[in-house]
PyMOL Python script that loads the backbone (N, CA, C, O; Angstrom):
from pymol import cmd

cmd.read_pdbstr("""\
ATOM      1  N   UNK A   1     -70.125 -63.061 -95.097  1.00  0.00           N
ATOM      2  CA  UNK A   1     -70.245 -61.632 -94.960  1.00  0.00           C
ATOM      3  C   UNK A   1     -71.070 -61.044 -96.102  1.00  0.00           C
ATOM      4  O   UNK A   1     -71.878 -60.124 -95.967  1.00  0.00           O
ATOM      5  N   UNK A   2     -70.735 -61.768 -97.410  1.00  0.00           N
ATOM      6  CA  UNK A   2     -71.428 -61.121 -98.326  1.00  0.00           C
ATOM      7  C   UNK A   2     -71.981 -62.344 -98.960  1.00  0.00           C
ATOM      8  O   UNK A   2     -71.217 -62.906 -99.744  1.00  0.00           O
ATOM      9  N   UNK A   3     -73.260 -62.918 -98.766  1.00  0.00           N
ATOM     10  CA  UNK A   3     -73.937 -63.862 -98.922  1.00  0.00           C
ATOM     11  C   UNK A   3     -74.562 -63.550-100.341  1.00  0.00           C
ATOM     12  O   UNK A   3     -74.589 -64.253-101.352  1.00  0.00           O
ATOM     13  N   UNK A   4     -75.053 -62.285-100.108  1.00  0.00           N
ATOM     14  CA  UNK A   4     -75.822 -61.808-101.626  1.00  0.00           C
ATOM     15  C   UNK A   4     -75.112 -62.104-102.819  1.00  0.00           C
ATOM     16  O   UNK A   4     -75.652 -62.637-103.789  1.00  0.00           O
ATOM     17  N   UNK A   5     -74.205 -61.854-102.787  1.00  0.00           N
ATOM     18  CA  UNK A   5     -73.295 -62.237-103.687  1.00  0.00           C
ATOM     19  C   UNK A   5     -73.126 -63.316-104.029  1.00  0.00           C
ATOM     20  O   UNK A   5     -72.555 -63.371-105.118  1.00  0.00           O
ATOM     21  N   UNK A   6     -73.480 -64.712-103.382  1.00  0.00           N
ATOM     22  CA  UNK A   6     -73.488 -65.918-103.586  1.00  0.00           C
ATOM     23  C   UNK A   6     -74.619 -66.406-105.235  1.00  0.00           C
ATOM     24  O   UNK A   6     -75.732 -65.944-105.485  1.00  0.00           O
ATOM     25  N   UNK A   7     -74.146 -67.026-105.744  1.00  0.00           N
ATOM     26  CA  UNK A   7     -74.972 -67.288-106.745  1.00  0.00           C
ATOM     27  C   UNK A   7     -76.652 -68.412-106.259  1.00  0.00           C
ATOM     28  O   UNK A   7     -76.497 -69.388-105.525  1.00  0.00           O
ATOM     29  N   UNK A   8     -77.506 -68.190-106.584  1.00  0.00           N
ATOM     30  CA  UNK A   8     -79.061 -68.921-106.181  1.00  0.00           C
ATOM     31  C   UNK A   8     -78.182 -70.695-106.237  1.00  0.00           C
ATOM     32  O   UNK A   8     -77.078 -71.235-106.304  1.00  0.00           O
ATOM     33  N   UNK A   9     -79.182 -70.880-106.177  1.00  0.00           N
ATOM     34  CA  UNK A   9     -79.008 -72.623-105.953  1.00  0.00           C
ATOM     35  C   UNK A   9     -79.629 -73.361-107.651  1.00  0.00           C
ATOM     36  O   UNK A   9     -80.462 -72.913-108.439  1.00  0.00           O
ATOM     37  N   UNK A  10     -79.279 -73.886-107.671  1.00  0.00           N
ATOM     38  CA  UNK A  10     -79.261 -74.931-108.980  1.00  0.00           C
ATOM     39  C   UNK A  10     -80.781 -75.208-108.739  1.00  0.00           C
ATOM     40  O   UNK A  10     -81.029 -75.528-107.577  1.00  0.00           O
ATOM     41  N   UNK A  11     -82.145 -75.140-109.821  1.00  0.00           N
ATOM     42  CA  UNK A  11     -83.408 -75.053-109.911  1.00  0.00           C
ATOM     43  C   UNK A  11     -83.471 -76.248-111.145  1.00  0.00           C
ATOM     44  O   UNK A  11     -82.914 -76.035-112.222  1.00  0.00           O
ATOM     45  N   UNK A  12     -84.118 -77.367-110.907  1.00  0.00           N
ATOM     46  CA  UNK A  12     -84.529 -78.564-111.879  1.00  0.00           C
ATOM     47  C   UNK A  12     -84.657 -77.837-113.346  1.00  0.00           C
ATOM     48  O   UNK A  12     -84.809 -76.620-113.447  1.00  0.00           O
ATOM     49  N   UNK A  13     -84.574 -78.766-114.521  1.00  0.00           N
ATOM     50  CA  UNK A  13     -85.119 -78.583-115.389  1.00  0.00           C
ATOM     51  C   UNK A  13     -86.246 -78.887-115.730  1.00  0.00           C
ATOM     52  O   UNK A  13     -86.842 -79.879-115.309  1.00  0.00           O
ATOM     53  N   UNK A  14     -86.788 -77.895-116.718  1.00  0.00           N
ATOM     54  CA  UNK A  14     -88.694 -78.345-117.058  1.00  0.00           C
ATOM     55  C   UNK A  14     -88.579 -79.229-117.530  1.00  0.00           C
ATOM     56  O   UNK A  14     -87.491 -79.414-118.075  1.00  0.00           O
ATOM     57  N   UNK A  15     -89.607 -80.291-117.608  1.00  0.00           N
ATOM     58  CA  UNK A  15     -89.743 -81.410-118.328  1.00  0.00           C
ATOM     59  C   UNK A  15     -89.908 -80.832-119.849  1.00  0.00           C
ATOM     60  O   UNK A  15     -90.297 -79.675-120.009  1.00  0.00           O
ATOM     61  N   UNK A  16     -89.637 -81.570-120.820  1.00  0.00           N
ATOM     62  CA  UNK A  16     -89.469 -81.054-121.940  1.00  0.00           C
ATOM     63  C   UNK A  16     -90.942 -81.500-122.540  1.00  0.00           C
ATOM     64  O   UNK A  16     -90.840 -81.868-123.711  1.00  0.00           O
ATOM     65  N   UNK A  17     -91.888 -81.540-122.174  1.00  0.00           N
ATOM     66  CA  UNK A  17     -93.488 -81.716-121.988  1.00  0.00           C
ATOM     67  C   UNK A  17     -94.355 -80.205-121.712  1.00  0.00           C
ATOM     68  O   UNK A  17     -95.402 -79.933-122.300  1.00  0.00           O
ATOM     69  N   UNK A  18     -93.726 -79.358-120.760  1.00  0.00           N
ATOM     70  CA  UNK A  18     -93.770 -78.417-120.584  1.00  0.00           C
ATOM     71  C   UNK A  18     -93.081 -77.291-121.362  1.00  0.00           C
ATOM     72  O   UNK A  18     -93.466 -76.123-121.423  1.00  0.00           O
ATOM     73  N   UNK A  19     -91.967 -77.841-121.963  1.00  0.00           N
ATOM     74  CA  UNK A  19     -91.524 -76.446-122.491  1.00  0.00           C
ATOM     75  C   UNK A  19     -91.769 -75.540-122.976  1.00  0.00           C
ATOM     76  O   UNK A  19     -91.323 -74.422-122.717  1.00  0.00           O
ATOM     77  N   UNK A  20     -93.077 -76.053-124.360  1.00  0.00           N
ATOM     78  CA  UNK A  20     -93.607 -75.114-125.010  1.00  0.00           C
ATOM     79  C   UNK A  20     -94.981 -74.566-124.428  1.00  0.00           C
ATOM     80  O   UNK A  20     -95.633 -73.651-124.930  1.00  0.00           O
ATOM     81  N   UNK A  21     -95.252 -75.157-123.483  1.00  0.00           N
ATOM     82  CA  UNK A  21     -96.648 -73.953-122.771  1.00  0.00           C
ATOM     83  C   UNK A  21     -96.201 -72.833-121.976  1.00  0.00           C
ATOM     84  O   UNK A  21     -96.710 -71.712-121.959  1.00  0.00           O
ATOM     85  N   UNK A  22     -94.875 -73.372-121.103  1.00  0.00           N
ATOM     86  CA  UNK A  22     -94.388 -72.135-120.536  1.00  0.00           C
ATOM     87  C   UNK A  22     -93.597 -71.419-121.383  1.00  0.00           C
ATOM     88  O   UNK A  22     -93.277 -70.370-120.826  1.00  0.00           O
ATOM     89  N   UNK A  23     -93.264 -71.486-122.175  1.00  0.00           N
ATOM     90  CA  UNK A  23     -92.430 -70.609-123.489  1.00  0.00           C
ATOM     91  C   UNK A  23     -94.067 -69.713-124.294  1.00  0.00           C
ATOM     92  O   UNK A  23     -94.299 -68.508-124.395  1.00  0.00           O
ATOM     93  N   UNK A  24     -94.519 -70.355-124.528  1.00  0.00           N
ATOM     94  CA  UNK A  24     -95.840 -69.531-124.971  1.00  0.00           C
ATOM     95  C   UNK A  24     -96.451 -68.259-123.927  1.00  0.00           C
ATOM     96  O   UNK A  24     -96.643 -67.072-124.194  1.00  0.00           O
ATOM     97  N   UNK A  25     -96.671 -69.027-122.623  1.00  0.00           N
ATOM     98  CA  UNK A  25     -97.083 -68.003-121.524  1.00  0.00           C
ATOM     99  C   UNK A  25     -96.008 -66.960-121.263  1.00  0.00           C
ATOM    100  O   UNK A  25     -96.502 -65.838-121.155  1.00  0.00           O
ATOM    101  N   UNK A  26     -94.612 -66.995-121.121  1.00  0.00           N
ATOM    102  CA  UNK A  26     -93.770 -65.944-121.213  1.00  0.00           C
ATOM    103  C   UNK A  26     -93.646 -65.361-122.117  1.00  0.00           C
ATOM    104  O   UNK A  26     -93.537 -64.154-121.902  1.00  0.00           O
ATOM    105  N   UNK A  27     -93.585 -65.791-123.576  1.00  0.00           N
ATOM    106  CA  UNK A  27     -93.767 -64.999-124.420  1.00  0.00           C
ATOM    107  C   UNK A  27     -95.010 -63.365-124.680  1.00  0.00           C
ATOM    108  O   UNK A  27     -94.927 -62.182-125.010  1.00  0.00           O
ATOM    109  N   UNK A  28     -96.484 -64.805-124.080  1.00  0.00           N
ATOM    110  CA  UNK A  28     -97.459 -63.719-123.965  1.00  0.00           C
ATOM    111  C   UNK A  28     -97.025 -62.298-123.004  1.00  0.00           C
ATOM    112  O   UNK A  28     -97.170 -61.096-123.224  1.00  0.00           O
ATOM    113  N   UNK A  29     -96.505 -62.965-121.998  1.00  0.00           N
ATOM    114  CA  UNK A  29     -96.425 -62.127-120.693  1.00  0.00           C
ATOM    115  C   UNK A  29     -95.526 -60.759-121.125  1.00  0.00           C
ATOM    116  O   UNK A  29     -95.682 -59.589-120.776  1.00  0.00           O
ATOM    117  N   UNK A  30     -94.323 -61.494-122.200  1.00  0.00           N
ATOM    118  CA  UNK A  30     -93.529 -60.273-121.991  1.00  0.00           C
ATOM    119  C   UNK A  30     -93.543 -59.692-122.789  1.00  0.00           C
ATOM    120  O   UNK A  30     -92.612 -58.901-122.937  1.00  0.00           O
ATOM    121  N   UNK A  31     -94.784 -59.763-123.923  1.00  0.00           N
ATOM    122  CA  UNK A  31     -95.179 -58.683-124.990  1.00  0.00           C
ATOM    123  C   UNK A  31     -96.038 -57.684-124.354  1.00  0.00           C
ATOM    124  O   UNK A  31     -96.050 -56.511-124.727  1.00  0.00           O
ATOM    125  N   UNK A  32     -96.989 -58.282-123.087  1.00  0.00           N
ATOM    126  CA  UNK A  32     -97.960 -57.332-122.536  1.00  0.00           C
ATOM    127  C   UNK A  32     -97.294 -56.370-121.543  1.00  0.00           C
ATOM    128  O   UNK A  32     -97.821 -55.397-121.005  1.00  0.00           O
ATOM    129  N   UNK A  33     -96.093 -56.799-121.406  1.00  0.00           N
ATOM    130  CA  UNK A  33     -95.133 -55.808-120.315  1.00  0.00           C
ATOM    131  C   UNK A  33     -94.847 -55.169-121.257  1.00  0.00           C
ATOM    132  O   UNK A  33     -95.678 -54.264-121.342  1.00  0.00           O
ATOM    133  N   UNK A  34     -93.679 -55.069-122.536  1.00  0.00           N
ATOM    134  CA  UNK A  34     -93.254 -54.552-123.140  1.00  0.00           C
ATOM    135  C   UNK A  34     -94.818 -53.580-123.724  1.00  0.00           C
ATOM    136  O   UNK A  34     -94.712 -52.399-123.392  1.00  0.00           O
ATOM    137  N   UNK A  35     -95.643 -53.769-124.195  1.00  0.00           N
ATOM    138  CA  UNK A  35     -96.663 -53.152-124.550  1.00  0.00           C
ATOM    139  C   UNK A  35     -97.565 -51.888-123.674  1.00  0.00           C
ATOM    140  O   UNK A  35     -98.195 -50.891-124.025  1.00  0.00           O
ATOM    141  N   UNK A  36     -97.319 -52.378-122.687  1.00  0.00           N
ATOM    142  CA  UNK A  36     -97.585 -51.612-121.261  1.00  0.00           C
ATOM    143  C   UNK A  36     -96.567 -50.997-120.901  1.00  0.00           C
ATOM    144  O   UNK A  36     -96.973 -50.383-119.914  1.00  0.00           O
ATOM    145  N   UNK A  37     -95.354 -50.708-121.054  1.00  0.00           N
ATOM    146  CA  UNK A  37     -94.138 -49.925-120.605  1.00  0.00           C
ATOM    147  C   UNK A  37     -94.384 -49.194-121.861  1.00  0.00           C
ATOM    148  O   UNK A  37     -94.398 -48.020-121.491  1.00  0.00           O
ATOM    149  N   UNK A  38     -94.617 -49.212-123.323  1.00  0.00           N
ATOM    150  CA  UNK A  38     -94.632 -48.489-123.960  1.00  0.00           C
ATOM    151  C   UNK A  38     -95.524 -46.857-124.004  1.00  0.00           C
ATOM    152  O   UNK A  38     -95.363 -45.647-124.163  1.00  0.00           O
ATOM    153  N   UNK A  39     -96.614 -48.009-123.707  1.00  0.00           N
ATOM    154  CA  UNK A  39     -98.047 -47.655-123.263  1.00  0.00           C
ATOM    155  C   UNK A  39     -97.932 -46.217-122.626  1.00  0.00           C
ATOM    156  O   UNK A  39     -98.241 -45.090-123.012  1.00  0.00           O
ATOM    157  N   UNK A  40     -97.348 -46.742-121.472  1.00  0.00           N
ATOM    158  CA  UNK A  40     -97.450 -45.823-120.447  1.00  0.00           C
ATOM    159  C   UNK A  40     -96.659 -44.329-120.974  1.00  0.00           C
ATOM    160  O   UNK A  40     -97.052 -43.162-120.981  1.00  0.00           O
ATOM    161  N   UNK A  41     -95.361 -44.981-121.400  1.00  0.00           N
ATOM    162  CA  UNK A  41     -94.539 -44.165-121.654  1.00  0.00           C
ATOM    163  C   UNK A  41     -94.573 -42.982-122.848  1.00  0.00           C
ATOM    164  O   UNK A  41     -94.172 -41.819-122.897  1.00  0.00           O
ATOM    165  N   UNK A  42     -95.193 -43.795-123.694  1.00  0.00           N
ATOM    166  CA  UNK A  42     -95.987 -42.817-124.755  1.00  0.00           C
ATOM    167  C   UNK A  42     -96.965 -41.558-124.001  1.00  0.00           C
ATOM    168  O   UNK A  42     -96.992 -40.489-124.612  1.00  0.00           O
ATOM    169  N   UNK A  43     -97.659 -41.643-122.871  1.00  0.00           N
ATOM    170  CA  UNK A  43     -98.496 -41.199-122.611  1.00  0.00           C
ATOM    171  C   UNK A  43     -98.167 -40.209-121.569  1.00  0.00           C
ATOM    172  O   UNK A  43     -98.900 -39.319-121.137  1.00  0.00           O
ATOM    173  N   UNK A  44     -96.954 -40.494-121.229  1.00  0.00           N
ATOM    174  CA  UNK A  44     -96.303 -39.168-120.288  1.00  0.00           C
ATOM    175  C   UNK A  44     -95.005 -38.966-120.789  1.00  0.00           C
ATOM    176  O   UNK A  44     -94.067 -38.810-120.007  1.00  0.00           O
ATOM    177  N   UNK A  45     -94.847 -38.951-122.011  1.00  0.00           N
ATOM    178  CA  UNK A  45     -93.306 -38.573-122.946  1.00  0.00           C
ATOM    179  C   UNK A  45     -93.408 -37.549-122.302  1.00  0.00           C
ATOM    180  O   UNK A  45     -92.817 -37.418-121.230  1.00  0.00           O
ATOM    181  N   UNK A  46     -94.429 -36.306-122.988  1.00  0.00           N
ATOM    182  CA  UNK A  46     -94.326 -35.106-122.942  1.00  0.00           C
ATOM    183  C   UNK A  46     -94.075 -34.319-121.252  1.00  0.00           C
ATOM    184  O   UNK A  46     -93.716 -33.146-121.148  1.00  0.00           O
ATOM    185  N   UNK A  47     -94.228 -34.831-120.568  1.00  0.00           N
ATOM    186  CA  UNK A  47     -93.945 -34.886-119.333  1.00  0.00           C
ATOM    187  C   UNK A  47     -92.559 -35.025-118.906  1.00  0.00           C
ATOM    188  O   UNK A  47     -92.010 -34.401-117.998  1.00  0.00           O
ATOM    189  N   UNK A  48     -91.988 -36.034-119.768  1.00  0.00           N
ATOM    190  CA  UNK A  48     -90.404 -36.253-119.245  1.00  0.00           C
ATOM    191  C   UNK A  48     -89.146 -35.738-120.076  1.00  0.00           C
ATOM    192  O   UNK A  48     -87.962 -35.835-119.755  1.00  0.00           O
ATOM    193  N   UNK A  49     -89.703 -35.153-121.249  1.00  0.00           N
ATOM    194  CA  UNK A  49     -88.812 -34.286-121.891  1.00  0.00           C
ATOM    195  C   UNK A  49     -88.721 -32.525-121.629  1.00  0.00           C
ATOM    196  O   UNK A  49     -87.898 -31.851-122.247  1.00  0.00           O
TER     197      UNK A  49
END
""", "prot")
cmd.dss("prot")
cmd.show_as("cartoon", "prot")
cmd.util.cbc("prot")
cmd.orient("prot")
């Protein structure tokens, strides 16, 4: 009935060969989000106060 609620399915682990390129690329990724949410937000503060 309530499937959503079910937890995802168990996803492999990275090879530990990989760890640090995809740890680098998320890192990049989630400074340019965080940088871009700022971004934005700086730029229509005055708008939302």
């Amino acid at each position: 009935m309530f499937g959503f609620f079910s937890p995802a399915p168990a996803i492999p682990r990275l090879p530990k060969d990989k760890v640090s390129s995809a740890y680098k690329a998320y890192r990049i990724r989630m400074f340019l989000m965080i940088f871009i949410g700022y971004t934005g937000y700086y730029l229509v503060r005055k708008n939302l106060l």
